[in-house]
C-alpha positions in Angstrom: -27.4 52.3 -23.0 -30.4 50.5 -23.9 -31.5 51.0 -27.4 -34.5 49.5 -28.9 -34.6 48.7 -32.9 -38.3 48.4 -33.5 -41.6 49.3 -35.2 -44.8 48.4 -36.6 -43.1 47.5 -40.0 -41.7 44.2 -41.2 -39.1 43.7 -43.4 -37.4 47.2 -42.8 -33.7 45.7 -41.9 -34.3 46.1 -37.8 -31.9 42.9 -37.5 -29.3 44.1 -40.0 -28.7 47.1 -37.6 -29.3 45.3 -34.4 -26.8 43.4 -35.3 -23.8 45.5 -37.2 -24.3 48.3 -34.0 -23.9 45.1 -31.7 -20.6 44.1 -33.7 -19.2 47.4 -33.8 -19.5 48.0 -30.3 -18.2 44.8 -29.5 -15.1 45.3 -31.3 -14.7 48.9 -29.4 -14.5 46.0 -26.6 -17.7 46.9 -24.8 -19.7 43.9 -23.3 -23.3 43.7 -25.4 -26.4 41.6 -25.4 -29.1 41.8 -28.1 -32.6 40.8 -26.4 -34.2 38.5 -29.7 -38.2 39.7 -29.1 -38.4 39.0 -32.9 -40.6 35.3 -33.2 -38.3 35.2 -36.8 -35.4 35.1 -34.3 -33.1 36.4 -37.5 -30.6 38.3 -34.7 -30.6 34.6 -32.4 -29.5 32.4 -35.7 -27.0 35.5 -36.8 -25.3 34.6 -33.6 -25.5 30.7 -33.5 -23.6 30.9 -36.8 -20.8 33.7 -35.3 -20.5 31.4 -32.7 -20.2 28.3 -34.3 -17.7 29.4 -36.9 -15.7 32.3 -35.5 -14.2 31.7 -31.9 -12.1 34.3 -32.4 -14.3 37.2 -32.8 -15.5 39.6 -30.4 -18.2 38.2 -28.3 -22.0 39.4 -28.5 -24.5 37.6 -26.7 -28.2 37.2 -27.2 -31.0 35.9 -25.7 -34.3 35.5 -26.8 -37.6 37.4 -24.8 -41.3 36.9 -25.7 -44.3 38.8 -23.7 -43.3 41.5 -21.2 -39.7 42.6 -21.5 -39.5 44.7 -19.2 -37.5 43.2 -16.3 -35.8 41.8 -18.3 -34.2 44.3 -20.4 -33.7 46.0 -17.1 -32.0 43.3 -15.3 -29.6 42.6 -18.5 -28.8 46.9 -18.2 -27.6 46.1 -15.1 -24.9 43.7 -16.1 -23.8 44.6 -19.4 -22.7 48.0 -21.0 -25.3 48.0 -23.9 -28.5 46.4 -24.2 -29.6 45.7 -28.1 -33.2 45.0 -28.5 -34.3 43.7 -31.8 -38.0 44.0 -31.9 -40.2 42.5 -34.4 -42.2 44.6 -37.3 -45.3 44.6 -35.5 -47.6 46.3 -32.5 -47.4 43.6 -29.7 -46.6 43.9 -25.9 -43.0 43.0 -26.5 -43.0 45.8 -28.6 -44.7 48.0 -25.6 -43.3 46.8 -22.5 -39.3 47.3 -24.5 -40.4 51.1 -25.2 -41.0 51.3 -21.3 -37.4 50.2 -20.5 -35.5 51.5 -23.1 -33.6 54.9 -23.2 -33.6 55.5 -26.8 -35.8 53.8 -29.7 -35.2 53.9 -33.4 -37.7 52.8 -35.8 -36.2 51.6 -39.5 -38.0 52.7 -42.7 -38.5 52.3 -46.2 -38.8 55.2 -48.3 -42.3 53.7 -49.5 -45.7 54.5 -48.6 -46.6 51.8 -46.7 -43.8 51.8 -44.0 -44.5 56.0 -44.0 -48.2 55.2 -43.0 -47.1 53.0 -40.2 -45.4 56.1 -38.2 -48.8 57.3 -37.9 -49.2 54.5 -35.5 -45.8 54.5 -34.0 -46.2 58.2 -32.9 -49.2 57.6 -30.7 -46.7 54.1 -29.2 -44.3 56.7 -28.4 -46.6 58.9 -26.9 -48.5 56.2 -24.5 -44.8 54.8 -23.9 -43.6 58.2 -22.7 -46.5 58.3 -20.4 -44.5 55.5 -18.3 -40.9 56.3 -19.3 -40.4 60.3 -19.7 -36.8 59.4 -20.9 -37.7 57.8 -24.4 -35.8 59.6 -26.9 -37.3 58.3 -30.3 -35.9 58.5 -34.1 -37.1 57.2 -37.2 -34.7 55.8 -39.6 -34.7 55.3 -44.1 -33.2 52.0 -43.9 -33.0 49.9 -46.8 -32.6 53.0 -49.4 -31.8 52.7 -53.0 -28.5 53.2 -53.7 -29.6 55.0 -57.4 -28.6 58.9 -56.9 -31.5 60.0 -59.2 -34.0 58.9 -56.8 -35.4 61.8 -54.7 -37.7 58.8 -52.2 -35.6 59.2 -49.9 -35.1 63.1 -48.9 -39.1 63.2 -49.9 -39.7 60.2 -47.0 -37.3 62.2 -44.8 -39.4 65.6 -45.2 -42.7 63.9 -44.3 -41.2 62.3 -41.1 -40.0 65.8 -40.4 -43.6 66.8 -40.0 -44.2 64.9 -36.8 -43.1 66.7 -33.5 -42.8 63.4 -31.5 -40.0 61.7 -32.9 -37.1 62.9 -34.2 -35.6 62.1 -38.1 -32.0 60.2 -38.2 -29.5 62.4 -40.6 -28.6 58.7 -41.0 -29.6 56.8 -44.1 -28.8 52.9 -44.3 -29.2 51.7 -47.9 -29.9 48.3 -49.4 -26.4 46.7 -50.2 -25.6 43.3 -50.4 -22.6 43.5 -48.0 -25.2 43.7 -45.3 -27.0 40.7 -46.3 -23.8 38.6 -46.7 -23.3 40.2 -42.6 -26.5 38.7 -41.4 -25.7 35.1 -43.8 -22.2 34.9 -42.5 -22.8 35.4 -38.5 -20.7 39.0 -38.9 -21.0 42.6 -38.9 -20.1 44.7 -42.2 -17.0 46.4 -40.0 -14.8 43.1 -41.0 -16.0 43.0 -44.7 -14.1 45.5 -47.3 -17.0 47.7 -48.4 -15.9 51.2 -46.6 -19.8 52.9 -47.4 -21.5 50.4 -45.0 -19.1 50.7 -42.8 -19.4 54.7 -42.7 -23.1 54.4 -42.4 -23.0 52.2 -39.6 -19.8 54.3 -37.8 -22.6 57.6 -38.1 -25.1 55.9 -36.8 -23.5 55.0 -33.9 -21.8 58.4 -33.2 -25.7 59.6 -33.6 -26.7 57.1 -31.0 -24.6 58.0 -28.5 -23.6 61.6 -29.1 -26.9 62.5 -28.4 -26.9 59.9 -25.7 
């Protein structure tokens, strides 16, 4: 699979989920690279840390990719059962040439106006990459979501992403909990931390991802 975590947003947790679906996976004991097209390179220091501290987990590698991706990412496919990319938050030809190769694209969130107006955008991305790779199947995500149950941002974000007939809307939602930011700080994936609501959301996720595969 080659799966592409991207948009026009910044700051929408693209690496948080990069990363947990890489760690999950990898602890299924499937082989996974993340392809770092992110100039922050947030996914490339999450690993030097795993690496340098934890020898004995599960091994993910990463490289990192500027400018056209394509061959790339297609070469990697080719050599390793899943293919992570971690795009930045912003329209750029990494950004483009990943949509080409990849099979299935989700694009993280916020339940806030701004990041709403950006799938505007996205849709006609999707559309020009679909004119070059037929296969794209493309989701958007609420990532970062409140965790307050009196808040009704999130089904109302959910119903206006519904509206658009190009990409699909996750039945995922992945809130903003601190367990994922001590993942990214410690160089692990929420699966080894005690906090059983992360790890369901990232468990459905993946089943989404490749149930529908």
């Amino acid at each position: 699979m080659i799966l592409l975590i991207g948009g026009e947003k910044g700051g929408t947790g693209k690496s948080t989920i990069s990363t947990n679906i890489a760690v999950t996976l990898a602890h299924k004991g499937h082989e996974i690279v993340i392809v770092d097209c992110d100039p922050q390179g947030t996914s490339t220091k999450w690993l030097t840390r795993r690496n340098k501290f934890y020898s004995d987990l599960p091994k993910v590698f990463s490289i990192q990719k500027t400018g056209d991706t394509y061959d790339t990412i297609k070469d990697l496919s080719t050599r390793y059962k899943h293919v992570i990319i971690d795009a930045g938050g912003r329209d750029s030809e990494e950004l483009r040439t990943a949509m080409v190769a990849c099979e299935k694209m989700y694009i993280p969130l916020k339940a806030s106006q701004p990041d709403l107006e950006t799938s505007k955008h996205m849709t006609q991305l999707i559309k020009l990459a679909r004119s070059l790779n037929n296969k794209l199947d493309a989701y958007t995500i609420i990532s970062m979501a409140s965790t307050h149950y009196n808040l009704n941002e999130d089904k109302e974000a959910i119903s206006l992403l519904a509206q658009s007939n190009i990409a699909k809307v996750s039945d995922v939602i992945i809130h903003e909990r601190k367990v994922y930011r001590d993942a990214i700080a410690d160089g692990k994936g929420v699966i080894v931390y005690d906090n059983p609501k992360a790890i369901t959301e990232i468990n459905l996720l993946i089943n989404e991802i490749f149930t529908n595969a």
